[in-house]
C-alpha positions as CSV (number, residue, x, y, z in Angstrom):
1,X,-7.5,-11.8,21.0
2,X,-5.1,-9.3,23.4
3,X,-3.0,-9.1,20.2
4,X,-5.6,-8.7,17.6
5,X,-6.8,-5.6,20.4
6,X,-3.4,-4.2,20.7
7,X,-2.5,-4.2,16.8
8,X,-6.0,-2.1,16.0
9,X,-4.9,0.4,18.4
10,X,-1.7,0.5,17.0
11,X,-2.7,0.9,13.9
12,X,-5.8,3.6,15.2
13,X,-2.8,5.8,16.9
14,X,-0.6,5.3,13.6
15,X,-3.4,6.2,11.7
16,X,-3.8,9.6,13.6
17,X,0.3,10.4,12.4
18,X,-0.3,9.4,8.8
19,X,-3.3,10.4,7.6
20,X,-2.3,14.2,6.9
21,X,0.9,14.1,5.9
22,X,-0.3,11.5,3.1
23,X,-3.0,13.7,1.6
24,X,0.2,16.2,1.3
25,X,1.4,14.9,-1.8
26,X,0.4,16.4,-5.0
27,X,1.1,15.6,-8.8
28,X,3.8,17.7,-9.9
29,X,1.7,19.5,-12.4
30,X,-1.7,19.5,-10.6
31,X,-3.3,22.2,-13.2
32,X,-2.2,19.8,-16.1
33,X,-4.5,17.1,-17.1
34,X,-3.1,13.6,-16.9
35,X,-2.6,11.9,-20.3
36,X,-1.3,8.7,-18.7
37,X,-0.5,7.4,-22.7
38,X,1.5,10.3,-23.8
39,X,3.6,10.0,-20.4
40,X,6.1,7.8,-21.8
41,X,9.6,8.9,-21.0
42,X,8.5,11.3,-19.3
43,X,9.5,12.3,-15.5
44,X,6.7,13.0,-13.4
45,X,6.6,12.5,-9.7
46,X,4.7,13.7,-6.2
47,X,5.7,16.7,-4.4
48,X,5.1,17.8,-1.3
49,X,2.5,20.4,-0.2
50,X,-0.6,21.2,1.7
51,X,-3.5,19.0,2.7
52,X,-5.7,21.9,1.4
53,X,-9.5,22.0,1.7
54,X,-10.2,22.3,-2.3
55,X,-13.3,24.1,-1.2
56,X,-12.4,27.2,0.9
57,X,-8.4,26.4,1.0
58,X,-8.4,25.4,5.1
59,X,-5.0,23.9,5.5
60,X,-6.0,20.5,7.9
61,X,-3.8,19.4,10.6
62,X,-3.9,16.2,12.4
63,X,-6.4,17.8,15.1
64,X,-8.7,18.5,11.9
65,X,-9.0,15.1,11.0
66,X,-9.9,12.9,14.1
67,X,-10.7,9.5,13.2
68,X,-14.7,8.7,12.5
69,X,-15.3,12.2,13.7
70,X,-14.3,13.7,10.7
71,X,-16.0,11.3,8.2
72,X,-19.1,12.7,8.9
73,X,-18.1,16.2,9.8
74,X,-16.1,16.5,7.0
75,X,-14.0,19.9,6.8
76,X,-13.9,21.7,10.1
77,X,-14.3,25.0,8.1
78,X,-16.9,24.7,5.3
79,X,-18.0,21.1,6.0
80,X,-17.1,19.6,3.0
81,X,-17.1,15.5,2.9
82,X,-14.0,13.9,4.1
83,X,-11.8,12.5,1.2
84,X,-12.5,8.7,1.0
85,X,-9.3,8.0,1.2
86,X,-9.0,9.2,4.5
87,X,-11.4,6.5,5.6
88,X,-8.8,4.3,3.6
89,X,-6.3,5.3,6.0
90,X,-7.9,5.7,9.3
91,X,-10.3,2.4,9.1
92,X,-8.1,0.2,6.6
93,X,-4.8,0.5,8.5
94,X,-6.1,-0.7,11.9
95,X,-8.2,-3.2,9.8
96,X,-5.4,-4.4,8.5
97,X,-3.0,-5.0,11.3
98,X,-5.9,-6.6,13.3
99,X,-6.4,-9.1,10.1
100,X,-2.4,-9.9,10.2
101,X,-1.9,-10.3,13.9
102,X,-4.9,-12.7,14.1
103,X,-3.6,-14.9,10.7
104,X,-0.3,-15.2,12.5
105,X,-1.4,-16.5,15.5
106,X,-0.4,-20.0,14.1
107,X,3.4,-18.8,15.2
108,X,3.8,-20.6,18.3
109,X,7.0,-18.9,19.4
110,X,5.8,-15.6,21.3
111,X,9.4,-14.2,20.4
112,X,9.3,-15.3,16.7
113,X,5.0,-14.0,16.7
114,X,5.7,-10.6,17.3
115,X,8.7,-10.1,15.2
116,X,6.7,-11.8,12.2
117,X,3.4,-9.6,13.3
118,X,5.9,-6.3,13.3
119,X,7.0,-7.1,10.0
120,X,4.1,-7.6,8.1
121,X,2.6,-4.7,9.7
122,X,5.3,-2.7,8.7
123,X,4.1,-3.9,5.0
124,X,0.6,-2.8,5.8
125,X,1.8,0.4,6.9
126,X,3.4,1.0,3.5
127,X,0.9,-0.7,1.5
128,X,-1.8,1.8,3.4
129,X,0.5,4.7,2.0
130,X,1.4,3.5,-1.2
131,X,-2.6,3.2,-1.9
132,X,-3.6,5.9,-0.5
133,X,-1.1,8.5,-2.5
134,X,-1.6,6.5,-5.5
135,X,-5.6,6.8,-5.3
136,X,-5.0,10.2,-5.1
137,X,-2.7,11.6,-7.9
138,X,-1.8,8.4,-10.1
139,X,1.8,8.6,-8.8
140,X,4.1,6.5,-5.9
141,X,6.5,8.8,-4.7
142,X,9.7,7.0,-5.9
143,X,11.2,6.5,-2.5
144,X,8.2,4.6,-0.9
145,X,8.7,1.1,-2.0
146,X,12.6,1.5,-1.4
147,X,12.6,2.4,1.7
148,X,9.6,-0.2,2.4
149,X,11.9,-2.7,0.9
150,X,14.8,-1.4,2.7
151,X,13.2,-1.5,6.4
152,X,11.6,-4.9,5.6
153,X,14.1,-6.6,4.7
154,X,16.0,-5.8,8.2
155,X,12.2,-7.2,10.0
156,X,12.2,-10.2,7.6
157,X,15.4,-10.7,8.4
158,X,15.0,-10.6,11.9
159,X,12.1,-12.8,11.5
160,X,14.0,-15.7,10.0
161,X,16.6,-15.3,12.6
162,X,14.0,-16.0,15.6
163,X,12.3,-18.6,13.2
164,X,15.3,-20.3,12.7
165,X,14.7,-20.3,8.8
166,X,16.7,-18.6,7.3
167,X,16.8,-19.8,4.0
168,X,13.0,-17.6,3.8
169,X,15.1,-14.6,3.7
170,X,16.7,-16.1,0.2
171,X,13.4,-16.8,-0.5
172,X,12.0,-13.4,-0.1
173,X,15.1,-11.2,-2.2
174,X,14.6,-14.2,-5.1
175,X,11.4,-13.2,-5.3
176,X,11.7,-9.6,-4.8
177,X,14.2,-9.7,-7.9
178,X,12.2,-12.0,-10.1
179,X,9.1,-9.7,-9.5
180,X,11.0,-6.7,-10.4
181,X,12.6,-8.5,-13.6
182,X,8.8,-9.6,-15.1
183,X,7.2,-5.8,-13.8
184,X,10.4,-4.0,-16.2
185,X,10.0,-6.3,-18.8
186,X,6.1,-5.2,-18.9
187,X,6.8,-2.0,-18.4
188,X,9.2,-1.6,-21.0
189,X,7.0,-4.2,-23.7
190,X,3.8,-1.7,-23.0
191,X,5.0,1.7,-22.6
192,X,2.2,3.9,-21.1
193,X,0.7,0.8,-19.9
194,X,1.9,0.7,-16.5
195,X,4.1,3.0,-14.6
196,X,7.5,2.7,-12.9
197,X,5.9,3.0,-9.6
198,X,4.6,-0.1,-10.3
199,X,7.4,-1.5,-10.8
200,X,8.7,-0.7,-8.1
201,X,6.3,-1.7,-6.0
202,X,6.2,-5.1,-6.9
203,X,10.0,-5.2,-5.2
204,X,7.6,-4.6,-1.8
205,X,5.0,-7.5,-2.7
206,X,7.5,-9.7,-4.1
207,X,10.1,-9.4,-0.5
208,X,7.0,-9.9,1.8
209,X,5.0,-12.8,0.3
210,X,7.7,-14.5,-1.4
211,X,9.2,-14.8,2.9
212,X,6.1,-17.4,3.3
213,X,6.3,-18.9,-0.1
214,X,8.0,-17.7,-3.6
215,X,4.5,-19.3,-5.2
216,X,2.6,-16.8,-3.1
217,X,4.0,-13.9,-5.1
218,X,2.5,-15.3,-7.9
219,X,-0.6,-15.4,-6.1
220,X,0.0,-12.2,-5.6
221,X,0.1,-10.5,-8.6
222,X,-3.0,-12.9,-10.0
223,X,-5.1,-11.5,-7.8
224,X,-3.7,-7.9,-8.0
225,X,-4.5,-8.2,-11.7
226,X,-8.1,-9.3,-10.8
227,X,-9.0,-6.5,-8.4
228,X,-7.0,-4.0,-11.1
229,X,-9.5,-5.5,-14.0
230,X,-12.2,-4.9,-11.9
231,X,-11.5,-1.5,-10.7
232,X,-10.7,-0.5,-14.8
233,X,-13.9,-1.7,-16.0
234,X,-16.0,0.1,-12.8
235,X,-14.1,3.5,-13.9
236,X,-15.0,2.7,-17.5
237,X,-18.7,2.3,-16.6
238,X,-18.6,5.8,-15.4
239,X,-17.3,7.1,-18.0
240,X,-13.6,7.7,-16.1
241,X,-11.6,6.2,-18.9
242,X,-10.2,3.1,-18.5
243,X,-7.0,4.2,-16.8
244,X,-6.4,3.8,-13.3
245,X,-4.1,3.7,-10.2
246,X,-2.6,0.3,-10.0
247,X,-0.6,0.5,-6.7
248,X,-4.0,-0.3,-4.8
249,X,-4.9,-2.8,-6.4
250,X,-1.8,-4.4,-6.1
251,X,-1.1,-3.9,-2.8
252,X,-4.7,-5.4,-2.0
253,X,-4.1,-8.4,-3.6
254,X,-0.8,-8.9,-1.9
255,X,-2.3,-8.6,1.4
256,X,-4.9,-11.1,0.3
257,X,-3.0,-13.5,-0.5
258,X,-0.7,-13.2,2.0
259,X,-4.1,-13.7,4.5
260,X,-5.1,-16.6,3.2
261,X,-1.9,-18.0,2.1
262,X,-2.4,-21.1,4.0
263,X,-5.8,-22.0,1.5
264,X,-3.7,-20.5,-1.5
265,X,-0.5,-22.8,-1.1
């Protein structure tokens, strides 16, 4: 439970860093309407800006946006409603850490707990990101999942080292590859259909739940699909269209399964 505790705070404080600097990121044409099946071939990608008020231009800072405070307050200058997806950051990364330091504690090893608790938070961290700018313009900056990858590939690796297993570590780059391999051949069977920040991310998902089990990617993805289905035919009902961001819902059902991979496998 002193875990469980410590990773909430953790992820509270982390929260606190994040949470502006995320809502910088804007499309690169923010006065041109998306037309996500004409965007074939075409570069578009996040840029880096201003977490802007869009009603009377107050440009926030960390101090502006304290956490639960400011869901209710809203904008410290013209009071209008906190973005949801800053409760996405500020309630769901704490969430989240709590959920994976208490589904670990079947690691008896203290030494081999924390470095497996460190590296799947670092995946919540950037899952937490990943959602949150994709909620927001449709786009994953193109460096997030790489250097996701990058640094959890060093923490899984470190993980397997401590566990003494380190055939996971082959485990987790097979399936990072083989996720990448069916996400481009999608991507380049359904043009439109699905972007390359997808793709991309699906190296992430694939490196982190393919470390407990290469099945569990598959898992994965399954329930990614799900929670995308869903989350298309809610936005159709309101009359949204039936295109969507897909990096939530993927992320979500990575960390799913990944949380209850012991009733999945």
């Amino acid at each position: 439970m002193i875990a469980v505790a410590v990773a909430a705070v953790v992820g509270v404080v982390i929260s606190g860093f994040v949470a502006v600097p995320l809502h910088r990121f804007k499309e690169l044409r923010p006065l041109t309407p998306r037309n996500v099946a004409a965007e074939s071939g075409v570069t578009i990608r996040a840029v880096y800006r201003h977490a802007r008020c869009p009603r009377c231009h107050h440009d926030n800072s960390a101090r502006d946006w304290p956490p639960v405070i400011s869901w209710f307050r809203g904008c410290p200058v013209c009071a209008l409603p906190a973005p949801r997806t800053l409760v996405l950051v500020q309630l769901g990364l704490p969430l989240a850490l709590a959920i994976t330091a208490a589904v670990f504690d079947r690691v008896q090893d203290p030494a081999a707990y924390v470095t497996v608790v460190v590296a799947y938070g670092w995946f919540c961290l950037v899952a937490t990101a990943v959602s949150v700018v994709d909620a927001r313009v449709w786009l994953i900056p193109w460096w997030m999942p790489w250097v996701g990858a990058g640094v959890g590939l060093v923490l899984l690796g470190l993980a397997a080292g401590v566990l003494g297993e380190p055939e996971r570590l082959l485990w987790a780059v097979g399936s990072a590859a083989a996720a990448f391999a069916l996400f481009f051949v999608l991507f380049t069977a359904a043009p439109g259909k699905l972007g390359f920040g997808d793709v991309r991310l699906v190296v992430l998902i694939g490196l982190f739940a393919g470390f407990i089990d290469p099945l569990l990617v598959l898992w994965s993805l399954i329930l990614g699909s799900i929670l995308g289905v869903v989350v298309g035919v809610v936005s159709a009902a309101r009359g949204r269209g039936s295109h969507f961001a897909f990096g939530p819902a993927l992320t979500a059902g990575a960390l799913l399964a990944i949380w209850f991979s012991e009733v999945l496998l």
